[in-house]
N, C-alpha and C positions, 0 to 999 in steps of 0.2 A: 737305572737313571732316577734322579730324585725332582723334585720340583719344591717351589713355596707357592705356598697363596695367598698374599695379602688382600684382608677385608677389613675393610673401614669398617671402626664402631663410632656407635654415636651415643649423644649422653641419655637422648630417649628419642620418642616415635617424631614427636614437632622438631627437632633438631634433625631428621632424617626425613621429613616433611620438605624444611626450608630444602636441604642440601640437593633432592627433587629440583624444587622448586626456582634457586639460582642455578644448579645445570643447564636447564632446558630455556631459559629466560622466561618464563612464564607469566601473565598475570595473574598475582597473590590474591586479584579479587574476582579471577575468572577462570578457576582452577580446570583442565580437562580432568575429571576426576575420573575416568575411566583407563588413560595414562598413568597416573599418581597413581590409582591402587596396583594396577598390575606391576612397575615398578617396585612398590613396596612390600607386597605378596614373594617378588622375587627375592630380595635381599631375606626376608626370614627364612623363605625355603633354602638361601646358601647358608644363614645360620645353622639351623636344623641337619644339614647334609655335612658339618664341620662340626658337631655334637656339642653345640654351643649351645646354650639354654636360652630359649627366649623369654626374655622381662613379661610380666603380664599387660604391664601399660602397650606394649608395643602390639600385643593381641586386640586389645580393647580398641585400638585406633586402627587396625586393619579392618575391625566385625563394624566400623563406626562408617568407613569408608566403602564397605559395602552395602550397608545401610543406604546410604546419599547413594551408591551406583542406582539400585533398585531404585530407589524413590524417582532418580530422574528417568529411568525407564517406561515406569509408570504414565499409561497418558493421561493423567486426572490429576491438574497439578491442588497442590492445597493451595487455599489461599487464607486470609486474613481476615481481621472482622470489618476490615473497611474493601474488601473484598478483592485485593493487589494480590500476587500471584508470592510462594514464599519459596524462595530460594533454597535449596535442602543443602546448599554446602555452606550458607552464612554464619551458620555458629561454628564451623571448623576452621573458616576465615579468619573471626574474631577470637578465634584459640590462638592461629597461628599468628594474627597482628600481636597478641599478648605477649605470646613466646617472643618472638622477634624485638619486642621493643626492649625487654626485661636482659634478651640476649646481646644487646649491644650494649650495653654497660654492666656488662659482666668482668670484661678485662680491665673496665679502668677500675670497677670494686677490688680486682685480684690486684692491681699493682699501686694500689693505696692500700689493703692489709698488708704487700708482702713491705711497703715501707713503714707501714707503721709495725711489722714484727723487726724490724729491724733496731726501734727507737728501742728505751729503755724508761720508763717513768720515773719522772721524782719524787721523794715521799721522806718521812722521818725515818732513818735509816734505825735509830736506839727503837723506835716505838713495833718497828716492823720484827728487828731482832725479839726483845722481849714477849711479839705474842707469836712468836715460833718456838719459842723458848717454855712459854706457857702450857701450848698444844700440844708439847711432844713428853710433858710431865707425868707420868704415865702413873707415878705412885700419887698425886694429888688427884688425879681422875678416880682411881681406886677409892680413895679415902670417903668421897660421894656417893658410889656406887650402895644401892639399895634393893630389897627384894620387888620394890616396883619396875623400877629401873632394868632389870636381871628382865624379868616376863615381857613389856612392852619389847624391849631388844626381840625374845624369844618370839614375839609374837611377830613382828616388823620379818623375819628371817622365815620363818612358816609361809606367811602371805608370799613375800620374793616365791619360794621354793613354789608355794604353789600356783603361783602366774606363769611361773615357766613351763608348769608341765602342762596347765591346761593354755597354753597357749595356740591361736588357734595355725591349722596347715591345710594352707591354699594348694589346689592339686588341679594344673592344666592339662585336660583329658584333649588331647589331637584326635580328630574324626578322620574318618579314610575315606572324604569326598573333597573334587572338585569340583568346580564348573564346569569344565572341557571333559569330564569323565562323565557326570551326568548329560552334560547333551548328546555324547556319543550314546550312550546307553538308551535316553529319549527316541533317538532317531533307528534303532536298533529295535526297539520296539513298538516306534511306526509301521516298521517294513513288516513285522510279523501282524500289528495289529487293528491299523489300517487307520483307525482311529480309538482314542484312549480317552478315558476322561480324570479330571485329575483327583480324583477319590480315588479312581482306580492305582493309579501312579502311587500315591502318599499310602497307599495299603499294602503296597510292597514291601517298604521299609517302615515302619510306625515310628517314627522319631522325631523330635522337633529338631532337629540339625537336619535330616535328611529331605525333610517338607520344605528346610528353608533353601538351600542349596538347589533340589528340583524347581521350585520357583523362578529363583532367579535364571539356570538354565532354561526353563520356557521364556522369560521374559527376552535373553539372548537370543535364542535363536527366532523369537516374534521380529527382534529390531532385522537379525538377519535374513528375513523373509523365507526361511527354511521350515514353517511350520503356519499354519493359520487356528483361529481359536474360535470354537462359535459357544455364545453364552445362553444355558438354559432360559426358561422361568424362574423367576423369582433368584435370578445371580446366584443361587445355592451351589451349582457347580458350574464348570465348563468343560470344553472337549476338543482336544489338539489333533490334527492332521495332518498331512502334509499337503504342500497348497496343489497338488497334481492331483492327489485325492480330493480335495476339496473344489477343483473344477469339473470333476468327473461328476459329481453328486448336486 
């Protein structure tokens, strides 16, 4: 038996932002960003499992949107210099009002090019023929042609040649973590070790993807009350338990 699968593309990440966003009726200035990225996480990983290549814009506004997760997780909100509390999903707000405004007049720009390709412009018809006529002279070009002329050409063709080869090649390295794979593993290594600290965790793996990813996993499963945190001296570390461990102590 055979199947299809159709997947909506979209022209980039804010036009797959909106289409979130008018799905669920949502307010555009009161985003659940914790819905919105798992939504969006999903549709790359169908890309990815369909050997579709994912645009790097569309990377940069999934790493953007977990950014703003974490920051709202966070209990220490930032605030301002007049000292009002700062919203971490405001500037992706004011991306997506830009998109959207620019995006509604987009169809009526396409159906004024497609009638103005359709016009034809008016113009001196003799003066147009004679500098096509001129251009395509190919023995009066020659007649011009100089050992100056010969090197700048040579040289204009060298430069091309070598933009191209050192031209530069972006290369998107995928990590093999999750979220949901690291708290399992967190919690996996409560049961063995009762209590952890997170020096200890981040020296398992030495990586800044892997430091950032365990993070946000403790910061998850803090909201889901499946772990508790007690903070050294001097904030230089802390150290995660489970909260059955942590009443026992």
């Amino acid at each position: 038996m055979s199947f299809e699968i159709k997947l909506p593309l979209f022209e980039g990440p804010f036009d797959l932002l909106l289409f979130f966003i008018e799905r669920d009726e949502l307010d555009i200035h009161d985003i659940p960003v914790t819905t919105i990225t798992n939504d969006f996480l999903e549709y790359l990983h169908q890309l990815e499992q369909m050997n579709i290549e994912v645009a790097s814009e569309f990377i940069l506004v999934a790493a953007t949107l977990m950014r703003i997760k974490a920051k709202m997780l966070l209990p220490r909100p930032v605030l301002d210099e007049e000292g009002n509390e700062i919203d971490p999903r405001d500037e992706l707000v004011k991306h997506l009002m830009e998109y959207k405004k620019y995006k509604s007049v987009i169809q009526e720009l396409s159906d004024m090019e497609n009638d103005r390709l359709q016009k034809e412009k008016r113009g001196n018809i003799l003066k147009e023929i004679k500098s096509l006529a001129a251009a395509s002279n190919v023995e009066a070009e020659l007649q011009d042609l100089d050992l100056y002329k010969l090197m700048r050409t040579f040289e204009k063709v060298m430069q091309r040649f070598d933009d191209e080869k050192n031209k530069p090649v972006h290369q998107v390295v995928q990590y093999p973590y999750t979220i949901d794979a690291q708290k399992t593993k967190l919690l996996d290594l409560l049961l063995k070790e009762k209590k952890m600290s997170f020096e200890k965790i981040i020296a398992q793996e030495r990586n800044k993807i892997a430091v950032i990813f365990n993070f946000l996993a403790i910061l998850e499963l803090l909201q889901l009350k499946l772990i508790k945190i007690q903070i050294g001296i001097g904030f230089n570390n802390f150290w995660i338990e489970s909260p059955e461990e942590a009443l026992v102590n």
